[in-house]
DSSP file (Angstrom, degrees, kcal/mol; ACC not computed):
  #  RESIDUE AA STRUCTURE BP1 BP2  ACC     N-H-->O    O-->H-N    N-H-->O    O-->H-N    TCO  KAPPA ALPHA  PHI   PSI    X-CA   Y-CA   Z-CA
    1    1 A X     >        0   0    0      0, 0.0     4,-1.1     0, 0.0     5,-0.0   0.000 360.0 360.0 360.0 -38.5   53.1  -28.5    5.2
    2    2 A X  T  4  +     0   0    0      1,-0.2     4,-0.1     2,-0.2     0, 0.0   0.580 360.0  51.6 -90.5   4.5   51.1  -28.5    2.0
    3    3 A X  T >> S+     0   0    0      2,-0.2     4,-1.3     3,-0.1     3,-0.5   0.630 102.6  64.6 -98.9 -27.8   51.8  -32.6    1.8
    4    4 A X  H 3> S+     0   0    0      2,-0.2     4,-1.1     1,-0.2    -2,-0.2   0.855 107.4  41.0 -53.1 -29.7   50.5  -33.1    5.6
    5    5 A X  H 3< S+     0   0    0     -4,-1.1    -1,-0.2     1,-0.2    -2,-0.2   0.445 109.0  54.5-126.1  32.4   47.7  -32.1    4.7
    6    6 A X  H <> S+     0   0    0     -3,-0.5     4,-0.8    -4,-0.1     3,-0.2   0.361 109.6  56.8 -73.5 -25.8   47.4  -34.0    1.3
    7    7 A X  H  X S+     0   0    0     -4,-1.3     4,-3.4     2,-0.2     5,-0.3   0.728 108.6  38.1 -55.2 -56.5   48.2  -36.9    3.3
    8    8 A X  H  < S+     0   0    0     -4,-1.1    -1,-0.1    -5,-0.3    -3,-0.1   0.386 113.4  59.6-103.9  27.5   45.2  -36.7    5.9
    9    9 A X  H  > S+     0   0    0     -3,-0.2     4,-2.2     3,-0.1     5,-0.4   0.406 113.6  38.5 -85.7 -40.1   42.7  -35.4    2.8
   10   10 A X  H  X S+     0   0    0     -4,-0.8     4,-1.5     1,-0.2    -2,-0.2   0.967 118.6  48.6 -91.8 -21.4   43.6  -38.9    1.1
   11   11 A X  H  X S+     0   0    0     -4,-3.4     4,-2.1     2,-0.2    -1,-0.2   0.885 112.1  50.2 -32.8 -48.2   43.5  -40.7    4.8
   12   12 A X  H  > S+     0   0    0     -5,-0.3     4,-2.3     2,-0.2     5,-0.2   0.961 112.3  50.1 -63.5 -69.7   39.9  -38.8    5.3
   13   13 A X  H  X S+     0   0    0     -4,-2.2     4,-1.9     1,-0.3     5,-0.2   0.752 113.8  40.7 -41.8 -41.4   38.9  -40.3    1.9
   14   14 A X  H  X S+     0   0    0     -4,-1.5     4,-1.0    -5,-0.4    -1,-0.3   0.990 118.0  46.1 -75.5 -44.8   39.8  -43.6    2.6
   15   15 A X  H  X S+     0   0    0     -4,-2.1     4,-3.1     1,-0.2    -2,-0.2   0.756 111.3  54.1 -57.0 -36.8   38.5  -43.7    6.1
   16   16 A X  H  X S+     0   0    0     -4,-2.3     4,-0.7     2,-0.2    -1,-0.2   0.849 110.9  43.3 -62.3 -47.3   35.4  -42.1    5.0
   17   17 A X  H  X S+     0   0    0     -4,-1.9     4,-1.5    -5,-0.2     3,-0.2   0.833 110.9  51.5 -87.0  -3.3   34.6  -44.7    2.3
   18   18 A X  H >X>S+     0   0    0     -4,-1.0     4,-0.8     1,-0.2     3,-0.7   0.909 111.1  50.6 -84.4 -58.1   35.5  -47.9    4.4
   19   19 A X  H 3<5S+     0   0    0     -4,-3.1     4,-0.4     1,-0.3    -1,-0.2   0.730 116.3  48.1 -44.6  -8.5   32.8  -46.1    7.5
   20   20 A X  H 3X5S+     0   0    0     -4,-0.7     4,-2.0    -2,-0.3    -1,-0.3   0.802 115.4  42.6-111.6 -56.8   30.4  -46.0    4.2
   21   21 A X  H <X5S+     0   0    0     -4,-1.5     4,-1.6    -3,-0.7    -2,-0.2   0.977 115.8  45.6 -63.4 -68.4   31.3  -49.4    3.5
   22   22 A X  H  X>S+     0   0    0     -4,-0.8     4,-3.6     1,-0.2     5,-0.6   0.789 116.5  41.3  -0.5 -70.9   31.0  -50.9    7.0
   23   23 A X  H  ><S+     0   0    0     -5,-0.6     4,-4.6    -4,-0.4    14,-0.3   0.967 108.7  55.0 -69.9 -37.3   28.1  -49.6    8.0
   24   24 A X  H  X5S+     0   0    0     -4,-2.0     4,-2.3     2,-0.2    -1,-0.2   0.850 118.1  43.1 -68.2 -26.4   26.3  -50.0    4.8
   25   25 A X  H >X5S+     0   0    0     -4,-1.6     3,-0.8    -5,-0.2     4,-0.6   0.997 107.2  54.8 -74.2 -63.0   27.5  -54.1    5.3
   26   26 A X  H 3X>S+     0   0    0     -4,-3.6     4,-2.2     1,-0.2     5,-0.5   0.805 111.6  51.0 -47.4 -37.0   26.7  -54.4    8.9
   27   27 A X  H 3X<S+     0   0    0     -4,-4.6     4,-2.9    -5,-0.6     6,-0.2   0.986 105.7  52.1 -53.0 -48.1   22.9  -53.1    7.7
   28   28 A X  H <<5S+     0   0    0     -4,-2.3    -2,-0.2    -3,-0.8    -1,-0.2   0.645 120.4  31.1 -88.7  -2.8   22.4  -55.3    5.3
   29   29 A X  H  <5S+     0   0    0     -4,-0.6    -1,-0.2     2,-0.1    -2,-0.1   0.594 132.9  29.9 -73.7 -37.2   23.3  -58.4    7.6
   30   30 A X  H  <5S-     0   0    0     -4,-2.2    -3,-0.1     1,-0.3    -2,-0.1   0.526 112.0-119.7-106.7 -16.9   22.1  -57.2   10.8
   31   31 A X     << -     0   0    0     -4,-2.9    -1,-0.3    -5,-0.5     3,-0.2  -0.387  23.1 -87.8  94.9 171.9   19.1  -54.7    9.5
   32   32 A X  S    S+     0   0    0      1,-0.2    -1,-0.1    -2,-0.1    -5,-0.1   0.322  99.3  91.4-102.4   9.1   18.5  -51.0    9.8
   33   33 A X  S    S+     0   0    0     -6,-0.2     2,-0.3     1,-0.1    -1,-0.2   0.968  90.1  31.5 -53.3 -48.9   16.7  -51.1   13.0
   34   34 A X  S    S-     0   0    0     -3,-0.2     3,-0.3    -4,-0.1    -4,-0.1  -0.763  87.6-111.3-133.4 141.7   19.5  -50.6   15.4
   35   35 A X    >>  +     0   0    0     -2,-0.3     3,-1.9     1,-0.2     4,-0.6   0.106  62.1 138.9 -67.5  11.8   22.8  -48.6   14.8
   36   36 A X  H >>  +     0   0    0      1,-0.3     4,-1.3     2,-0.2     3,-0.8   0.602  64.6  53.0 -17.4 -67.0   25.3  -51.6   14.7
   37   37 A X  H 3> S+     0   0    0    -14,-0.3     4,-1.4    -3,-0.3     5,-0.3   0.788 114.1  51.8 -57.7 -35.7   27.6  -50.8   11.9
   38   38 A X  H <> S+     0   0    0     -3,-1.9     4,-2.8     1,-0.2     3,-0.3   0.814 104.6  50.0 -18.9 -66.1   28.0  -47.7   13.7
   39   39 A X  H <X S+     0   0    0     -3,-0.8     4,-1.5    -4,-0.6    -2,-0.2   0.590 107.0  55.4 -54.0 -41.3   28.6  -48.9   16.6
   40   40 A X  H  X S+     0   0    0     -4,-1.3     4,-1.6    -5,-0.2    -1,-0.2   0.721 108.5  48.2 -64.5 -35.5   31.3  -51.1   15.2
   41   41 A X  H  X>S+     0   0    0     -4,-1.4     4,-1.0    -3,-0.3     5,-0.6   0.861 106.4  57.5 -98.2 -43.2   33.1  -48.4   13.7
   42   42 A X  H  <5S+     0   0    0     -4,-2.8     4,-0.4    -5,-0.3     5,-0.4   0.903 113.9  38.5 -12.8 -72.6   33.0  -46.4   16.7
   43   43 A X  H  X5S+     0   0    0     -4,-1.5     4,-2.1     2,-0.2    -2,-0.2   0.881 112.6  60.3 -51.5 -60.3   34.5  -49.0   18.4
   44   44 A X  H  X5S+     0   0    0     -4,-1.6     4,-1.5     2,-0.2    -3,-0.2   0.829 113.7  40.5  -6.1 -88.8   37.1  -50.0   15.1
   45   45 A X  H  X5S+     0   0    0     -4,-1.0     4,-1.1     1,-0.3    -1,-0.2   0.274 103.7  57.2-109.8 -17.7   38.4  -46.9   15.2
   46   46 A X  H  ><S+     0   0    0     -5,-0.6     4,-0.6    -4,-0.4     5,-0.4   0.683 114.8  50.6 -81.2 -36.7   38.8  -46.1   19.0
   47   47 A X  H  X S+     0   0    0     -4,-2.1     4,-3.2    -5,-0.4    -2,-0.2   0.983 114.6  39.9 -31.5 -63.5   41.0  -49.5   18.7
   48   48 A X  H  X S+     0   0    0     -4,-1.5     4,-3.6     1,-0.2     5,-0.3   0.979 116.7  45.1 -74.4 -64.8   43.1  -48.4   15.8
   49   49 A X  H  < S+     0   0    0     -4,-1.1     4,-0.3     2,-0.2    -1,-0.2   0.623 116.6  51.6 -80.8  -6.4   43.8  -44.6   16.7
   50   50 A X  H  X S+     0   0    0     -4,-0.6     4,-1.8     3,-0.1    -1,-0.2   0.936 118.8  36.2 -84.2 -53.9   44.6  -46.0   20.6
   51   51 A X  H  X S+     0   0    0     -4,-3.2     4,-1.3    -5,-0.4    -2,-0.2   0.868 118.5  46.2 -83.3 -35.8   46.9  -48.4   19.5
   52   52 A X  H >X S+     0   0    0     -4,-3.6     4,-1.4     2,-0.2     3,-0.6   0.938 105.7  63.1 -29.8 -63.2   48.4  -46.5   16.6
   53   53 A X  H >> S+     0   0    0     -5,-0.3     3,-1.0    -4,-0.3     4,-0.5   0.920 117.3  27.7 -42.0 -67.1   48.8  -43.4   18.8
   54   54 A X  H 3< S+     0   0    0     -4,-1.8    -1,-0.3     1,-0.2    -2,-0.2   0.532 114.4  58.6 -81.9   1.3   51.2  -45.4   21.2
   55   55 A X  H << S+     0   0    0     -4,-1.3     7,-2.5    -3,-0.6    -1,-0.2   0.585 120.7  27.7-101.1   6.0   52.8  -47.9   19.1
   56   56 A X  H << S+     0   0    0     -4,-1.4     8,-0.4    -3,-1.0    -2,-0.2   0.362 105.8  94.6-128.5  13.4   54.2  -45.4   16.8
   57   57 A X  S >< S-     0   0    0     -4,-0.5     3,-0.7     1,-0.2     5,-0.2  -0.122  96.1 -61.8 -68.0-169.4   54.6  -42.1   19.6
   58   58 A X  T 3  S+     0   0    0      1,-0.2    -1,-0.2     5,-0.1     3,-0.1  -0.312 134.9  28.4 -39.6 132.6   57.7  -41.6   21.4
   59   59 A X  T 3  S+     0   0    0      1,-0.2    -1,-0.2    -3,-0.1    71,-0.2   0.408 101.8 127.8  99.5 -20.6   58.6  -44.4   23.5
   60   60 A X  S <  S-     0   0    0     -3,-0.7    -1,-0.2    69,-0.1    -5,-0.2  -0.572  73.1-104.4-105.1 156.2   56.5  -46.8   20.9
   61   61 A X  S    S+     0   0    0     67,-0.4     2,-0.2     1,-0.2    -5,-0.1   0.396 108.4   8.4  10.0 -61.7   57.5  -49.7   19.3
   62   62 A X  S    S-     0   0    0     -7,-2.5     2,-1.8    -5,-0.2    -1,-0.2  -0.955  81.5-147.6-144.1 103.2   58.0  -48.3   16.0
   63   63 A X        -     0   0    0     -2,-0.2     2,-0.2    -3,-0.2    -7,-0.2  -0.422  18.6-155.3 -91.1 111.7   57.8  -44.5   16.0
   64   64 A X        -     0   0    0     -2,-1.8     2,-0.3    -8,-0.4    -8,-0.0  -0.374  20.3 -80.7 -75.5 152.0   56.4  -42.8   12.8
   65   65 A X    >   -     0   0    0     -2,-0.2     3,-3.0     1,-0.1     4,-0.5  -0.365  33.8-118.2 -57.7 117.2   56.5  -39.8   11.0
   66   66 A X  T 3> S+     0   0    0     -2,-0.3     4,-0.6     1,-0.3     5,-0.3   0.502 122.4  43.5 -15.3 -58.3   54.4  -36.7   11.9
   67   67 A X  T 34 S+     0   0    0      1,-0.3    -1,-0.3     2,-0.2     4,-0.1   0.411 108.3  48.2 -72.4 -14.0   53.1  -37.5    8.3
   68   68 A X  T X> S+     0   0    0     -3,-3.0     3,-2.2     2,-0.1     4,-1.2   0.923 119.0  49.9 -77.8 -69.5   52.7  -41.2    8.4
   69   69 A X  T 34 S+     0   0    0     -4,-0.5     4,-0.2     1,-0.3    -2,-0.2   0.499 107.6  52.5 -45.7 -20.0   50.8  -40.0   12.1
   70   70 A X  T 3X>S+     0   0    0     -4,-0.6     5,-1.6    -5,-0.4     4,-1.1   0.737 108.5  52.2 -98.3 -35.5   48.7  -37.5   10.4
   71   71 A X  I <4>S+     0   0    0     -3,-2.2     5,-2.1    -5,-0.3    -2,-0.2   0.816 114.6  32.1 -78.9 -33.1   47.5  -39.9    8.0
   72   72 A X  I  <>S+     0   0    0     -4,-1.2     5,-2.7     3,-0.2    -2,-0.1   0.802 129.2  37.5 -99.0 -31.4   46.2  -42.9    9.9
   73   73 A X  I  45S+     0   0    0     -5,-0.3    -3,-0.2    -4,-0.2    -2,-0.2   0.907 130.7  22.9-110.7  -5.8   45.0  -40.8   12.8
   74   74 A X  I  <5S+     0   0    0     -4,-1.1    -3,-0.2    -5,-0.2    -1,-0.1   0.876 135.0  33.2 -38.4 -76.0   43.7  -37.7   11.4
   75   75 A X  I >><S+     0   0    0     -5,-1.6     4,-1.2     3,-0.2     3,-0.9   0.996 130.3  25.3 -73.6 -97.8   43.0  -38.9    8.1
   76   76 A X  I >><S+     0   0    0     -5,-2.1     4,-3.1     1,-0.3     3,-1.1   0.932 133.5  41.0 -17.1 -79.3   41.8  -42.9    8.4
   77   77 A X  H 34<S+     0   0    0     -5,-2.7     4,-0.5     1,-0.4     7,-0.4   0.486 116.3  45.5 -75.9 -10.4   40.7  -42.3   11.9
   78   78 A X  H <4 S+     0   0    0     -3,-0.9    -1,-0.4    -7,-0.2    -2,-0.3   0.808 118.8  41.8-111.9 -27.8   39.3  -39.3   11.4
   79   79 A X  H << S+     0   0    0     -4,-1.2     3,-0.2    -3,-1.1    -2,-0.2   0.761 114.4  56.1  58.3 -85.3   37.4  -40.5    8.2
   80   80 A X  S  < S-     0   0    0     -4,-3.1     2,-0.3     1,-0.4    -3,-0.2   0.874 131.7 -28.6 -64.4 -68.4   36.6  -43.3    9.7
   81   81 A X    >   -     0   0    0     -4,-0.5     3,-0.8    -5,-0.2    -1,-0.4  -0.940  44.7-139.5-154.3 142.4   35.0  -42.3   12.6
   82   82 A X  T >> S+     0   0    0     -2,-0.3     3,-1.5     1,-0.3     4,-0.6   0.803  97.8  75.4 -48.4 -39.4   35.3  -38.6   15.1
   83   83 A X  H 3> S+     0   0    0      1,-0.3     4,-1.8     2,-0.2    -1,-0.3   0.711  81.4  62.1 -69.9 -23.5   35.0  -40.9   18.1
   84   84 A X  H <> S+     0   0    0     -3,-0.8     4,-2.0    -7,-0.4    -1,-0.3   0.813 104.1  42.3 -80.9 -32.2   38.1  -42.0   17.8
   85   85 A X  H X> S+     0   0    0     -3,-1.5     3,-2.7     2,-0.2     4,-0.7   0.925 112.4  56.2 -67.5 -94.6   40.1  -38.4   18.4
   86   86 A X  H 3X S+     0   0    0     -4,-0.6     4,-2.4     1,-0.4    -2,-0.2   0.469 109.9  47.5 -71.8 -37.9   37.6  -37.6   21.3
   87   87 A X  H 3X S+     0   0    0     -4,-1.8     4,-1.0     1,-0.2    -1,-0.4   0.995 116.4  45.6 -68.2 -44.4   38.8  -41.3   23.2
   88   88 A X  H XX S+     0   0    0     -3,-2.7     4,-1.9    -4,-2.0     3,-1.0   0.954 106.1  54.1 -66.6 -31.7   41.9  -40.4   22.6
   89   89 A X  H 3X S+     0   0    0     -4,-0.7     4,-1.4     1,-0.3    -1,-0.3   0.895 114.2  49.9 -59.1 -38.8   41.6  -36.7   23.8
   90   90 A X  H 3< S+     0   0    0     -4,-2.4    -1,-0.3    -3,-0.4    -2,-0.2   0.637 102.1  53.6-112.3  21.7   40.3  -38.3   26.9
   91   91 A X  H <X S+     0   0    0     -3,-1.0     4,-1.5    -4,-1.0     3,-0.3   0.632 112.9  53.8 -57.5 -38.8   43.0  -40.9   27.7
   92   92 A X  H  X S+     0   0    0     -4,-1.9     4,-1.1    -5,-0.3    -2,-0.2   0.736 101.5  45.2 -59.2 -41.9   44.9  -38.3   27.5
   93   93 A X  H  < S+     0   0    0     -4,-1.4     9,-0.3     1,-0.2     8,-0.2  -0.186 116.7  57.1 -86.0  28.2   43.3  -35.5   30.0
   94   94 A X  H >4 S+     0   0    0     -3,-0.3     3,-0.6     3,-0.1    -2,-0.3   0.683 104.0  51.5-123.2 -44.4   43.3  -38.8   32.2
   95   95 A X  H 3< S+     0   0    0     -4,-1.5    -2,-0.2     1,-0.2    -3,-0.1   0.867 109.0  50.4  31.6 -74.5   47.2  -39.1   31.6
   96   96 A X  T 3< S-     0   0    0     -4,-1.1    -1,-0.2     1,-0.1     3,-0.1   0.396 117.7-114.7 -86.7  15.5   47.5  -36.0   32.6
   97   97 A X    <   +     0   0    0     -3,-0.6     2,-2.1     1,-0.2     3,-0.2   0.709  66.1 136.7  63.5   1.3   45.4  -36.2   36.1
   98   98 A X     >  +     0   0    0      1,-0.2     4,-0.9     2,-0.1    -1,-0.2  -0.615  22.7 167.5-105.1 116.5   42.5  -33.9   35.1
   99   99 A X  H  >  +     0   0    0     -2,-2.1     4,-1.2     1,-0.2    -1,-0.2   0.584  51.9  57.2 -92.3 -15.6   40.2  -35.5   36.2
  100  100 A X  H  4 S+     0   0    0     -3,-0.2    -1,-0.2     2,-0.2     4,-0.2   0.410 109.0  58.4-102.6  -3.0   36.8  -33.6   36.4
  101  101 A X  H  > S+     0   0    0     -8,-0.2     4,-0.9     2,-0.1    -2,-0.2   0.576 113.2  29.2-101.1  -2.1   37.3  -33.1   32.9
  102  102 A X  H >X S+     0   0    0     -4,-0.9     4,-3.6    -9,-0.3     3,-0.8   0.933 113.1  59.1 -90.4 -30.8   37.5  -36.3   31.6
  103  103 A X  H 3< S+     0   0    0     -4,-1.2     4,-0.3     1,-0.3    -1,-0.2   0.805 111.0  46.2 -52.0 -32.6   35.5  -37.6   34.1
  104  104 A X  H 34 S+     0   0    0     -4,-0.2     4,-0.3     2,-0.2    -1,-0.3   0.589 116.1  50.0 -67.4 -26.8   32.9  -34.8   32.4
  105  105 A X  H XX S+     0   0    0     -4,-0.9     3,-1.9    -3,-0.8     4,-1.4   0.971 103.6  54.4 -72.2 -66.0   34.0  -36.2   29.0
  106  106 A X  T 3< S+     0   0    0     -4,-3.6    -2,-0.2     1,-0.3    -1,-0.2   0.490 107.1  51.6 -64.3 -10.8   33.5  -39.7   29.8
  107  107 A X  T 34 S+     0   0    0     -4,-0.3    -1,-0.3    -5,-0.2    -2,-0.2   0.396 106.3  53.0 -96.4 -11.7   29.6  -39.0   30.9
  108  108 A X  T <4 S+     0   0    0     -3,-1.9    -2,-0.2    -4,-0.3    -3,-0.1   0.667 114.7  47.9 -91.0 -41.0   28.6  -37.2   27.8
  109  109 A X  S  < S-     0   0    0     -4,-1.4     2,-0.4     1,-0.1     3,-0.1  -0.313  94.8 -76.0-122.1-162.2   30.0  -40.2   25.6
  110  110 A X    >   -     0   0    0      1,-0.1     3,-1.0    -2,-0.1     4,-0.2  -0.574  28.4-148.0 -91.1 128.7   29.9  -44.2   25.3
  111  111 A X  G >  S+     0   0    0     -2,-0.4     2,-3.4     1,-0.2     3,-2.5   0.917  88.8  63.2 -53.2 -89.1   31.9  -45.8   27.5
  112  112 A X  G 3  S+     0   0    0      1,-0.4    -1,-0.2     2,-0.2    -2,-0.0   0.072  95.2  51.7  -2.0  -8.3   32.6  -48.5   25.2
  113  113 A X  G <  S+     0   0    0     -2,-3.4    -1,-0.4    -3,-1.0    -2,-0.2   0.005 110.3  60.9-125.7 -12.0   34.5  -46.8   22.4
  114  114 A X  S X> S+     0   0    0     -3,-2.5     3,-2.3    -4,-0.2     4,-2.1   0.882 102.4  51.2 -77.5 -59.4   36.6  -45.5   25.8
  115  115 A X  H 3> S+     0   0    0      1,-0.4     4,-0.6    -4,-0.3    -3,-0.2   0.646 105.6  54.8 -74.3 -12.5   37.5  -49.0   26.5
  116  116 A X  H 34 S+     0   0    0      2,-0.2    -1,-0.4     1,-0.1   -66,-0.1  -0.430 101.4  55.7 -95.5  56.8   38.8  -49.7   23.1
  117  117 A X  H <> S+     0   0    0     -3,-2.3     4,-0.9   -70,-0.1    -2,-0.2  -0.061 108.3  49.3-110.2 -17.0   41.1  -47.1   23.0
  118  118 A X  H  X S+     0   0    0     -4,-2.1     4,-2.7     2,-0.2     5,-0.3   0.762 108.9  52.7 -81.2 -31.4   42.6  -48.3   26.0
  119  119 A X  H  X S+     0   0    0     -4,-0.6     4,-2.4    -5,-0.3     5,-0.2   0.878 104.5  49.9 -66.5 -41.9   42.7  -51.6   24.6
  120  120 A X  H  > S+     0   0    0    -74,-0.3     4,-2.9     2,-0.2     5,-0.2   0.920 116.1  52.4 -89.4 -47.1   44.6  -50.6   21.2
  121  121 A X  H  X S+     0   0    0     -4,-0.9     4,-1.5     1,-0.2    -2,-0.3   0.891 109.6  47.5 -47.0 -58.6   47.1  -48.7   24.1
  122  122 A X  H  < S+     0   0    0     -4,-2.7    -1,-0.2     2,-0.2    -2,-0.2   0.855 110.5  50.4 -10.6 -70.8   47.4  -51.9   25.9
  123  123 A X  H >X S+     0   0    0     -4,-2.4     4,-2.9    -5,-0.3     3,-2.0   0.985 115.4  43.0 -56.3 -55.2   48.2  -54.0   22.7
  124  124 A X  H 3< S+     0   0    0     -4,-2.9   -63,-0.2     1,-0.2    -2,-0.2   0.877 113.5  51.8 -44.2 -56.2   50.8  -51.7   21.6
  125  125 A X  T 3< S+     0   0    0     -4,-1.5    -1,-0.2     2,-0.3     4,-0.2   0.475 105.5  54.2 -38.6 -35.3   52.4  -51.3   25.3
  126  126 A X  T <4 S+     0   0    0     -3,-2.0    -2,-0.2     1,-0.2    -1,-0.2   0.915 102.5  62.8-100.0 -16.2   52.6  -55.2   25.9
  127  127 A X  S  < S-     0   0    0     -4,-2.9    -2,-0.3    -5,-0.1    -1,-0.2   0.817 102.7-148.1 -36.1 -34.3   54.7  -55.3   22.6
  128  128 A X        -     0   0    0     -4,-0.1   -67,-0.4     2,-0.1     3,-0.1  -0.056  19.9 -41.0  98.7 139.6   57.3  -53.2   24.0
  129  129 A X  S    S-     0   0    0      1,-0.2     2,-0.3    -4,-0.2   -69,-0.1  -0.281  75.5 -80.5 -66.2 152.8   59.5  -50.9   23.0
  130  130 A X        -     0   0    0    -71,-0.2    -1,-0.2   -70,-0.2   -68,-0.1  -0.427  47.4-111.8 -82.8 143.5   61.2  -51.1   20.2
  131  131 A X              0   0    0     -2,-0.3    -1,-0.1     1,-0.1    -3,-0.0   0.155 360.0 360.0 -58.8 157.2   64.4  -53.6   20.1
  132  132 A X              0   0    0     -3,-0.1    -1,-0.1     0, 0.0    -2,-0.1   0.437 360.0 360.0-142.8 360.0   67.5  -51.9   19.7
């Protein structure tokens, strides 16, 4: 237990200083006017934790260890950017047919960070299970 969550403290750390990095790059290219680098990692990180989530669940491709799992999508993804748990949280209550609360979810937040977490689910999905 006490190495899960040494694992998604040095995930957190990593994720946290690449969203640091990012953003602070996407500013100095694009300007501060507008939230770009933001926006980018939003997006970045709904990608990564969509497609992670299924290529390494049950069923996926390559299935990882709670603690490998804890680390990229806790920890990195969690780091990295928050938005990435809450699209997955609502792929998930969409999954699962309740539908007037994701549908409530999905109106409070950016579509767009939605649609790349379906997209990283997608990628993973048309890879295929893994060969056996």
């Amino acid at each position: 237990m006490i190495s899960t969550y040494l694992w998604i403290a040095v995930g957190g750390a990593l994720g946290s200083m690449a969203r640091f990095w990012l953003a602070a790059f996407v500013a100095l290219r694009l300007g501060p006017q507008f939230p770009w680098g933001t926006i980018l990692i939003n997006i970045l990180g709904s990608l990564v934790i969509g497609f992670f989530a299924t290529f390494t669940g049950p069923g996926g491709r390559m299935v990882a260890s709670f603690n490998t799992r804890a680390f990229v999508m806790v920890g990195i993804c969690g780091g990295f950017t928050t938005f990435s748990a809450f699209s997955l949280q609502t792929l998930d209550l969409v999954r699962e047919s309740r539908w007037f609360q994701a549908g409530g979810n999905v109106v409070i937040s950016v579509v767009v960070c939605l649609l790349a977490v379906w997209a990283g689910h997608a990628l993973a999905s048309a890879l295929g299970p893994a060969q056996k």
